[in-house]
C-alpha positions as CSV (number, residue, x, y, z in Angstrom):
1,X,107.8,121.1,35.1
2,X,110.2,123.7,33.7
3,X,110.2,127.0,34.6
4,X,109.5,129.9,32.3
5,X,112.7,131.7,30.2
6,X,110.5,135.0,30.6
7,X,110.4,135.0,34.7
8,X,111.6,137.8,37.1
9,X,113.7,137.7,39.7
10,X,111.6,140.0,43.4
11,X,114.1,140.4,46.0
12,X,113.2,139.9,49.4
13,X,113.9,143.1,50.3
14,X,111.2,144.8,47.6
15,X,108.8,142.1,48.5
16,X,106.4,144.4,50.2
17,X,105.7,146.5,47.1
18,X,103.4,143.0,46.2
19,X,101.4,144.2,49.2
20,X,101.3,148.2,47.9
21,X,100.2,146.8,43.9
22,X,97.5,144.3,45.3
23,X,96.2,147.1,47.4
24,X,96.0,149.5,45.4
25,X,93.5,147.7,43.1
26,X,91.4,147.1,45.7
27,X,92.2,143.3,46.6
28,X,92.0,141.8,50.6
29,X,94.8,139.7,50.6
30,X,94.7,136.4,52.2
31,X,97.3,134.2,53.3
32,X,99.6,132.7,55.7
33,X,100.3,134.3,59.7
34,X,100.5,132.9,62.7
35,X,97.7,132.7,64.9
36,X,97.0,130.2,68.1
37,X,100.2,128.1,68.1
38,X,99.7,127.4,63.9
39,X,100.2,129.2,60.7
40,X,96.4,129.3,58.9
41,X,95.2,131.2,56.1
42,X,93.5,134.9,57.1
43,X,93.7,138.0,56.1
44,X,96.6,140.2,56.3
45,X,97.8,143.4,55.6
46,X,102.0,143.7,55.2
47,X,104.7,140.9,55.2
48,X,105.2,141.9,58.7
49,X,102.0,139.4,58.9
50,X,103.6,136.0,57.5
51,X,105.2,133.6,59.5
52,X,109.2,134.7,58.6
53,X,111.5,132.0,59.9
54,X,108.7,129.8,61.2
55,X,108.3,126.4,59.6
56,X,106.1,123.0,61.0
57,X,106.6,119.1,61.7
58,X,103.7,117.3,60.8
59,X,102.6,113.6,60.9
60,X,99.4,111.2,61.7
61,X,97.6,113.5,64.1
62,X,100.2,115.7,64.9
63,X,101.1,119.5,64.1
64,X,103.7,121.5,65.7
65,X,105.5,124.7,64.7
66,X,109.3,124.5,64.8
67,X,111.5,127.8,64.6
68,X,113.7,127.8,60.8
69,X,117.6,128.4,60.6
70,X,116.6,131.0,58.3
71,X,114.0,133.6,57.4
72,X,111.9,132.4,55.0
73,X,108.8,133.8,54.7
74,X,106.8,130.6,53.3
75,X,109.2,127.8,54.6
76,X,106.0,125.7,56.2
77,X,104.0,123.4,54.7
78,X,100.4,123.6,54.7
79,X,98.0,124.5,57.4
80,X,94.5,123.5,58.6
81,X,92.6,126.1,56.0
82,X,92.9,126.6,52.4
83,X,91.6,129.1,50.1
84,X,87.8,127.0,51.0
85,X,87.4,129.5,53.7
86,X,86.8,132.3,51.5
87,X,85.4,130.9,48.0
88,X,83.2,128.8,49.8
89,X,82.7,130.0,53.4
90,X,81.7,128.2,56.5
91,X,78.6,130.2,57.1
92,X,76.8,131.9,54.5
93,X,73.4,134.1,53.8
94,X,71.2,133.2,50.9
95,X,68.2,135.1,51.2
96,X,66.6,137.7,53.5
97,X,62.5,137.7,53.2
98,X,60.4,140.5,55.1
99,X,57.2,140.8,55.8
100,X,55.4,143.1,54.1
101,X,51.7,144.1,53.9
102,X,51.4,142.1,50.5
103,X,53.8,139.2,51.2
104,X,56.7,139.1,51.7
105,X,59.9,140.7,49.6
106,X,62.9,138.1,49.2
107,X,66.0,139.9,48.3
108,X,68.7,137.5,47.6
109,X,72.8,138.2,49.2
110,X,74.6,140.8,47.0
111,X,77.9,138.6,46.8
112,X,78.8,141.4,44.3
113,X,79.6,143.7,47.6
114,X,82.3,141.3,48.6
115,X,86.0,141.9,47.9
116,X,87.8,140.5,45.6
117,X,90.6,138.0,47.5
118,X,93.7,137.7,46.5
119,X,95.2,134.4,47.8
120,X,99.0,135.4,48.4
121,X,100.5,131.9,49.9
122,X,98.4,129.1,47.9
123,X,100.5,126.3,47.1
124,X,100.2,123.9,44.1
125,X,97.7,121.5,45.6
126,X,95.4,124.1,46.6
127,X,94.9,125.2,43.6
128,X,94.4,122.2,42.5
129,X,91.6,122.0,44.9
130,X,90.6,125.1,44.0
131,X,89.9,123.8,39.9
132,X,88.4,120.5,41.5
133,X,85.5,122.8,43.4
134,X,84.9,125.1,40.2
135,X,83.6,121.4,38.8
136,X,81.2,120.8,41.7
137,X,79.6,124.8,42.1
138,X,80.7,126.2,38.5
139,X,81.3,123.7,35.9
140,X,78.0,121.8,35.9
141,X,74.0,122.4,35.1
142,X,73.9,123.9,38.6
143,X,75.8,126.9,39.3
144,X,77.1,128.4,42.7
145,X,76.2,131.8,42.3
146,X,78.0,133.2,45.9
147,X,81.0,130.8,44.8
148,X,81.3,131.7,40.7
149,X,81.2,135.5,41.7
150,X,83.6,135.4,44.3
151,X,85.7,132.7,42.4
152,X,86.0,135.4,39.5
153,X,87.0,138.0,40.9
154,X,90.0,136.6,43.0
155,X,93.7,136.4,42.0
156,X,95.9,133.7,42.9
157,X,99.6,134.0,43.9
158,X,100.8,130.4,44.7
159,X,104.0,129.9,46.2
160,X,105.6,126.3,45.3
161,X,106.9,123.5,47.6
162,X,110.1,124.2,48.8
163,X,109.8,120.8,51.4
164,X,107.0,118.3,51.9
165,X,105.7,117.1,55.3
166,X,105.6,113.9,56.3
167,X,102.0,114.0,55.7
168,X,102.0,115.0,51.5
169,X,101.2,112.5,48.9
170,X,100.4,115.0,46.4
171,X,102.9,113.8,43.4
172,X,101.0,110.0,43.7
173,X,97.6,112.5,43.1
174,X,98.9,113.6,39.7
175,X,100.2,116.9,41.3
176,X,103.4,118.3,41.9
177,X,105.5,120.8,44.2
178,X,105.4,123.4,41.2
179,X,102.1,124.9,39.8
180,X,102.1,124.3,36.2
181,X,98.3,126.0,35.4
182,X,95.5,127.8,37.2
183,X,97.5,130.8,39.1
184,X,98.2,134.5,38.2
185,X,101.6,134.7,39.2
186,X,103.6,131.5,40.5
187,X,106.5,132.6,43.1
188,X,109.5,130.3,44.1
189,X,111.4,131.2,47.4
190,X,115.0,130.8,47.1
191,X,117.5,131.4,50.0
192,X,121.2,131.1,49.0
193,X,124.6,131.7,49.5
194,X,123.2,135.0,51.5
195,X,120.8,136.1,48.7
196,X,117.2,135.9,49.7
197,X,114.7,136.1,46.4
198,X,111.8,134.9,44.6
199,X,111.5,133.5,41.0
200,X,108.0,135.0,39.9
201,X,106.0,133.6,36.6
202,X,103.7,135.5,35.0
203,X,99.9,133.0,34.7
204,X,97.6,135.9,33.7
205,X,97.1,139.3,32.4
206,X,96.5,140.5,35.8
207,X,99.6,138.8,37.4
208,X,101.7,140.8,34.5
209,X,100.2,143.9,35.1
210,X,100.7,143.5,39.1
211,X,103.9,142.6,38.9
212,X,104.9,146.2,36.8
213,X,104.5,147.5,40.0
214,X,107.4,145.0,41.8
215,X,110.9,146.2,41.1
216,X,112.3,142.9,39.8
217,X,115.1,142.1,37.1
218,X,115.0,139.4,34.5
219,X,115.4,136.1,36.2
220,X,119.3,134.2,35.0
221,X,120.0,131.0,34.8
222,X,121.4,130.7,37.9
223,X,118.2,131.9,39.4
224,X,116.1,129.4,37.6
225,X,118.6,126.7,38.5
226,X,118.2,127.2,41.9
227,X,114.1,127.7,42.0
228,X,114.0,124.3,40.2
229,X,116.4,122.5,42.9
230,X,114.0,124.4,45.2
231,X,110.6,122.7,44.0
232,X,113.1,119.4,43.0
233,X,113.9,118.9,46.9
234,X,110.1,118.6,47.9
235,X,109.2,115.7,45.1
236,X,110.4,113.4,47.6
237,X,107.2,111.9,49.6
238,X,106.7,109.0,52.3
239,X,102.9,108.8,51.3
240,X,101.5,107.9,48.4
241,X,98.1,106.4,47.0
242,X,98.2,104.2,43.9
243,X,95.0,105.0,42.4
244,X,95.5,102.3,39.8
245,X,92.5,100.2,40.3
246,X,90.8,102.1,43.2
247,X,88.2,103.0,41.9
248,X,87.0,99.7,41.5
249,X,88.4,98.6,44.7
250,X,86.9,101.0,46.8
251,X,83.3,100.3,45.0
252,X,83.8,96.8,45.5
253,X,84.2,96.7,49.3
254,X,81.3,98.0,50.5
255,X,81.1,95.2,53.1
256,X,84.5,94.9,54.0
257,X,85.9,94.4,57.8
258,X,88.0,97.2,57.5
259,X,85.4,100.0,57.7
260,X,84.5,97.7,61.1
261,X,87.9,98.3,62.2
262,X,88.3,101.7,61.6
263,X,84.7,102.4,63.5
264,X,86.7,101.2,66.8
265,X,89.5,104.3,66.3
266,X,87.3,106.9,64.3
267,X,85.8,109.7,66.5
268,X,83.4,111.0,64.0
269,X,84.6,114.4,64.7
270,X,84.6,115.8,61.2
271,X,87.9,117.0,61.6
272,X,88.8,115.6,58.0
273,X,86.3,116.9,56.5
274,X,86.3,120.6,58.0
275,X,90.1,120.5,56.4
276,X,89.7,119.0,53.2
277,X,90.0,121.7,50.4
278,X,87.7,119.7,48.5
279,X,84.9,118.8,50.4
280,X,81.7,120.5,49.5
281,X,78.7,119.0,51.6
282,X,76.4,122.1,53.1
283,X,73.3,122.2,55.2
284,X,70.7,125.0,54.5
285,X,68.7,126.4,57.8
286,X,66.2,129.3,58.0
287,X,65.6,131.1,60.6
288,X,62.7,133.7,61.5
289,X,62.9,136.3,63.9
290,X,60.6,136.9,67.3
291,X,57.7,138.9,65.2
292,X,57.8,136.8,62.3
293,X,58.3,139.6,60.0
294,X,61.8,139.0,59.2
295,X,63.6,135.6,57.6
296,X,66.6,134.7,56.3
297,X,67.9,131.1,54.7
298,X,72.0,130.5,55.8
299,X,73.8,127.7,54.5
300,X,76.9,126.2,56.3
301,X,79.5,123.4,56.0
302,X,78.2,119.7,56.9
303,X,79.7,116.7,56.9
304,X,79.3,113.0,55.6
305,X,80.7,112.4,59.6
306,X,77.3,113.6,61.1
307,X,74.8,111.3,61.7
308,X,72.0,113.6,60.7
309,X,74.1,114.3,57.4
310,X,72.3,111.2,55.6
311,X,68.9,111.4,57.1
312,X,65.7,110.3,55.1
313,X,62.5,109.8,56.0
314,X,62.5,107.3,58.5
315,X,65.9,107.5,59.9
316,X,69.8,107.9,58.8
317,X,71.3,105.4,56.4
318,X,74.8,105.5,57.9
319,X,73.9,104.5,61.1
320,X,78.0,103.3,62.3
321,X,80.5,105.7,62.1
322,X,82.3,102.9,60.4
323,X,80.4,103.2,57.6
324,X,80.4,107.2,57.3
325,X,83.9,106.8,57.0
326,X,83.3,104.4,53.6
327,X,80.9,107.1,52.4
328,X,84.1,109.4,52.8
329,X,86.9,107.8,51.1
330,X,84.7,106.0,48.8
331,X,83.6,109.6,47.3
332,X,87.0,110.9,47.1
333,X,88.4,108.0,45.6
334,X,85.6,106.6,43.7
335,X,82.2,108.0,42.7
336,X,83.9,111.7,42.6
337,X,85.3,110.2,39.6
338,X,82.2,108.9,38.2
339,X,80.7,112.8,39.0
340,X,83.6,115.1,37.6
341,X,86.1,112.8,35.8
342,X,88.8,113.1,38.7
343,X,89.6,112.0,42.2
344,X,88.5,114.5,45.0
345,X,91.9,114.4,46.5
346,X,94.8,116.5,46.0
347,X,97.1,114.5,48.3
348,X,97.4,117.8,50.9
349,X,97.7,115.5,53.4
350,X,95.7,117.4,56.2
351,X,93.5,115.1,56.9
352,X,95.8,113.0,58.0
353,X,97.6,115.4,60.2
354,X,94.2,117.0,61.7
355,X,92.9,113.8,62.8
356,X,92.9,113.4,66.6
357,X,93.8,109.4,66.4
358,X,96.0,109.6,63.4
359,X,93.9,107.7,61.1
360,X,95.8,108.1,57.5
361,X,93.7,107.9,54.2
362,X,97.0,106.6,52.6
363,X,96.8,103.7,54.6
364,X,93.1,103.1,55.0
365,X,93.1,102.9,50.8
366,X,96.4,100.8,50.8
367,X,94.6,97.9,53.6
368,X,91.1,97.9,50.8
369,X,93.7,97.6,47.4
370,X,95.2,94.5,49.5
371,X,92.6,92.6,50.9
372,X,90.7,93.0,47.0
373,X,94.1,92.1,45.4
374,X,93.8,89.1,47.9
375,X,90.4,88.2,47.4
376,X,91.0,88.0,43.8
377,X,94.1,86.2,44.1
């Protein structure tokens, strides 16, 4: 978890010529600003838009922004959205069909005519996320078109962990504070003894060539020194999830009295899954207009939360909202590792902060290891 000899050294003061090179080759950039009393992942236009000096306290359903003793532009831990809003959106068209006097003409969304993104702000686990949904829409027999073309042409500039919220558990998910793989250009913000920079490693072709257009000098040691204690201050976590045996744990207490238990606090909101970077469940609706002439086929988020989610003929088969919270954890713990040979968590923790009663997954997992371990014993 070293970082590269070869990185550069952006002050904060030419950080907005990151803006001007992304710009000019035509990206939207996305990333962190304040909006509605939290910092969430949109579009923006200049660093004037991120959230300088703001940081957040997080725990069990709670989220609130605190003000920083200094100006960093990226001192916050994750928010409610993730780079999921864009690679996989909440609402989109498939196919438009019109009437005509032969049929009808189908012509299919031209996800070509989209933007490309560039994700200024992502931090390690969400690109982690990010490789873990390229498994479920790219890297099987059934490709995402909408997702693979707008998955190609984005550029991702993660920004690693400086702190961890109460809420993380990504090191006990395999992860880290520091990006390792999978970005373009990797940035570490350091503020010290008055100097305010950014450590920037090159990940791709594309990050290189941006980056000839950010006055930066080679990176010293000192400079590396400090971006390491940097990433080295947020390895310390409260949460954790020891997947050692899960797997089998989790498939193994189907009937268990804990999914009972956590039916009398769970609200079946969704609010879990709306969050998750991972979670990939849709719903596909058409709708026709007044003449009948015109229809179009949308597909939008769902969730293993709503009743309807596992309907069959002849009724839902997770009736209890106990028991669409196993289908939840279960997945992500278990049979996502059966499906694509890892767990479907990243250990971003926002679940746990996002949820109204404060029900934590590192907990809920914890209670079905123990009770196996007992039954065993």
């Amino acid at each position: 978890m070293s970082f590269s000899k070869q990185s550069v050294c952006i002050d904060r003061t030419d950080f907005s010529a990151l803006f001007d090179a992304l710009k000019e080759r035509g990206y939207k950039i996305v990333g962190p600003t304040l909006r509605k009393n939290a910092i969430v992942f949109d579009e923006i236009d200049s660093v004037d838009d991120l959230p300088e000096g703001i940081g957040d306290e997080q725990e069990a359903g709670q989220y609130r922004l605190v003000k920083r003793d200094d100006a960093a532009l990226f001192g916050y831990n994750q928010g409610p959205q993730s780079c999921k809003k864009f690679l996989f959106p909440e609402k989109s068209k498939v196919w438009t069909a019109e009437k005509t006097h032969e049929g009808y003409d189908i012509v299919e969304e031209d996800h070509d005519a989209d933007a490309p993104c560039a994700f200024l702000g992502a931090r390690p686990c969400d690109i982690r996320a990010v490789e873990i949904q390229d498994n479920v829409f790219i890297h099987n027999d059934y490709m995402d078109v909408g997702y693979t073309t707008r998955r190609k042409k984005s550029l991702i500039i993660v920004v690693n962990c400086g702190q961890s919220a109460h809420t993380c558990f990504c090191v006990s998910m395999d992860g880290s504070p520091k990006a390792e793989s999978g970005y373009d250009i990797a940035l570490t913000e350091v503020i010290k003894n008055g100097a305010h920079y950014f450590v920037a490693e090159i990940g791709s072709d594309e990050g290189a060539d941006i980056l000839k257009d950010v006055p930066s000098t080679p990176a010293e040691e000192s400079h590396i020194e400090a971006a390491q204690a940097t990433v080295d201050n947020a390895k310390d976590q409260e949460r954790a999830i020891d997947m050692d045996g899960m797997k089998e744990y989790m498939t193994q207490s189907l009937h268990s009295p804990i999914w009972d238990e956590i039916e009398e606090r769970c609200m079946a909101c969704a609010n879990c899954t709306l969050v998750c970077p991972t979670c990939f469940c849709s719903k596909v609706e058409e709708t026709t207009d007044l003449t009948g002439n015109i229809a179009e086929r949308w597909r939008s988020w769902d969730s293993c939360f709503t009743r309807d989610f596992s309907y069959m003929h002849g009724g839902s088969s997770h009736i209890s909202i106990g028991s669409r919270y196993r289908q939840w954890i279960t997945h992500k713990l278990s049979h996502w590792i059966d499906q694509f040979g890892e767990a479907g968590c990243v250990g971003c923790g926002r679940c746990i902060a996002w949820c109204p009663v404060g029900i934590d997954i590192t907990e809920e997992a914890r209670k079905v290891a123990e009770r196996k371990k007992g039954e065993v014993a």
